[in-house]
C-alpha positions in Angstrom: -31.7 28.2 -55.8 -31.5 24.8 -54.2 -29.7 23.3 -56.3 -26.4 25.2 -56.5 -25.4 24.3 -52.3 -25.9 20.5 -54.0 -24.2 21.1 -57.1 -21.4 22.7 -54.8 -21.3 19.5 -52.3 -21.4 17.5 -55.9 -18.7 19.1 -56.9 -16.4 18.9 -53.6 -17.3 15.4 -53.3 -16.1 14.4 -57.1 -12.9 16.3 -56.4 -11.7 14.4 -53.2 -13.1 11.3 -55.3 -10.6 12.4 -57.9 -7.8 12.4 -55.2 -8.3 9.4 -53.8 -8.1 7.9 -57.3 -5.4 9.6 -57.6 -4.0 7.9 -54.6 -4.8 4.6 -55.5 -3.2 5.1 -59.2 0.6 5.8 -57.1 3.4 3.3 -58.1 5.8 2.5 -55.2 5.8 -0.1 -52.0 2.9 -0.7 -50.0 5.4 0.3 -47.0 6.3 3.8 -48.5 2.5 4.5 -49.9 0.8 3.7 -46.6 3.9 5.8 -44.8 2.8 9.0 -47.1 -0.6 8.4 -46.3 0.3 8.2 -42.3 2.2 11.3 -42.6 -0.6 13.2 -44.6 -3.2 12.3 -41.9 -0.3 13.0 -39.0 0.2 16.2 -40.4 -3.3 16.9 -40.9 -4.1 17.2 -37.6 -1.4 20.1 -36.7 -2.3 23.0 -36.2 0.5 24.4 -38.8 -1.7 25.8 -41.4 -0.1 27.1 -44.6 2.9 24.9 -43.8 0.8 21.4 -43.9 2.1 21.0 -47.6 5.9 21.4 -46.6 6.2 19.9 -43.6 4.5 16.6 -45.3 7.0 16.5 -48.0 10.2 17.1 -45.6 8.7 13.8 -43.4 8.3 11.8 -46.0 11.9 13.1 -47.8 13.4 11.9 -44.3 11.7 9.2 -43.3 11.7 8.1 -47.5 7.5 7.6 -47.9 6.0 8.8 -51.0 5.7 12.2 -50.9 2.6 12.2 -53.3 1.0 10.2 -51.5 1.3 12.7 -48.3 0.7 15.6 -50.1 -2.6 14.0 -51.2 -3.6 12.4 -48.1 -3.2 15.9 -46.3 -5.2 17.7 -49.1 -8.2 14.9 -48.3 -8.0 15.5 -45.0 -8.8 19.5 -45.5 -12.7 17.5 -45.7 -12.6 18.3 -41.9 -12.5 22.1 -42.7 -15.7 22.9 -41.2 -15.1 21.0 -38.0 -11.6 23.0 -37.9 -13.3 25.1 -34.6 -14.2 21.8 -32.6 -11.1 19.9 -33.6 -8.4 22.9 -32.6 -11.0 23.5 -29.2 -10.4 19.6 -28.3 -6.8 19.9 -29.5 -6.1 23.1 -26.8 -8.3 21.0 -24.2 -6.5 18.1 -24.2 -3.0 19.9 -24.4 -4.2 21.8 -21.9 -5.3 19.5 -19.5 -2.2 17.5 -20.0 0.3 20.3 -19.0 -1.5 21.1 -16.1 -0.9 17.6 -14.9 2.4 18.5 -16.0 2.3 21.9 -14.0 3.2 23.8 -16.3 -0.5 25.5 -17.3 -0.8 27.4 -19.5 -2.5 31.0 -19.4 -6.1 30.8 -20.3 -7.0 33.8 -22.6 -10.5 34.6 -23.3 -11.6 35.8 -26.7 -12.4 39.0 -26.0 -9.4 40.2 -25.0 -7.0 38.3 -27.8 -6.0 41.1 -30.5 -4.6 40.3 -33.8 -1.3 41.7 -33.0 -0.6 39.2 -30.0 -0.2 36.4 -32.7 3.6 37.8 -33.0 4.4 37.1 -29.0 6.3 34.3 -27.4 3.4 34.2 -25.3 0.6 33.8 -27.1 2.8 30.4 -28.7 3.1 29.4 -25.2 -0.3 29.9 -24.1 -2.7 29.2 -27.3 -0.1 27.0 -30.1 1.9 25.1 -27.4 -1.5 23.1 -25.5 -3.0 22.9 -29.3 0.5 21.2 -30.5 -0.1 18.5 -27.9 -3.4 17.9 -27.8 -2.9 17.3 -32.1 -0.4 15.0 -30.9 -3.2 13.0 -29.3 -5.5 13.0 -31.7 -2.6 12.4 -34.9 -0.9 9.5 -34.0 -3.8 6.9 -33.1 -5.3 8.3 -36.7 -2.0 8.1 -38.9 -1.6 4.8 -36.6 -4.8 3.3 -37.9 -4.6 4.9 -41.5 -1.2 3.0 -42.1 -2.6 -0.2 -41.2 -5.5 0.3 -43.4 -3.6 1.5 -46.2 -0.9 -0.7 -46.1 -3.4 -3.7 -46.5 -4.7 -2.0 -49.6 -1.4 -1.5 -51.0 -0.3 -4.8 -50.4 -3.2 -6.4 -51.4 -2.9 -4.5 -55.1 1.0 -5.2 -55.0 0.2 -9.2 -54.9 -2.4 -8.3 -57.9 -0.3 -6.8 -59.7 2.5 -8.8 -59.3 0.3 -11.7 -60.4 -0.8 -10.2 -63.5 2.7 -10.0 -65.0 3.5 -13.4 -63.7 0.4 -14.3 -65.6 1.6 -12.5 -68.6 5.0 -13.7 -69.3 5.6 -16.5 -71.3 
């Protein structure tokens, strides 16, 4: 019995392995690799679920990053599934806190009273999606910041490799 949750965590481990293989395998510039990857872990953050996959390839389409490598970057960051509750409560904290310095707070709604049905209002965007856009805002951009720079070192670093081994093998 105790080994199917490890052969389970095995499992998940060995697939987002696989991915970041698969990352690693992209052809393209470091610039537009580490850009998909930005965007993936930009994205990531958003509270846009069901629409992470889309949005990542229209910003990378417009701003002309690999759209693989977005697409994968935002599939590795679903690893912070379970934490999903604690990030979106920081994320509506933070945009929270920052409209009301902004004066323009928004409702608070407690739990109990929140029905399925209000999901379709104006209001409940305004009071519940619009704090947790921002506050993903604050969290996104310092990550995708720090991920491009890692990323793009990588890249680079295999570009100069590779570059070396043809120069290597020509006659």
């Amino acid at each position: 019995m105790d080994d199917i949750p490890r052969n389970v965590f095995r499992k998940l481990i060995n697939h987002f392995r696989s991915l970041g293989l698969k990352l690693l395998e992209l052809h393209g510039s470091a610039n537009s690799l580490a850009g998909g990857v930005a965007i993936g872990i930009f994205v990531g953050f958003t509270p846009f679920f069901g629409l992470k996959t889309l949005i990542c390839l229209g910003v990378a389409y417009i701003l002309r990053c690999n759209p693989i490598a977005a697409v994968i970057t935002v599939t590795l960051h679903d690893v912070c599934t379970p934490l999903w509750p604690v990030i979106l409560e920081i994320e509506y904290q933070i945009g929270s806190w920052i409209l009301n310095l902004l004066n323009i707070a928004p409702n608070m709604t407690g739990a109990k009273s929140f029905q399925f049905s209000d999901l379709m209002e104006w209001k409940t965007f305004l009071d519940i999606v619009l704090p947790m856009l921002l506050g993903s805002l604050f969290l996104s951009a310092p990550s995708a910041l720090i991920s491009y720079l890692v990323t793009y070192r990588i890249f680079k670093r295999r570009e100069v490799r590779r570059a070396a081994l043809v120069e290597a093998e020509s006659p």
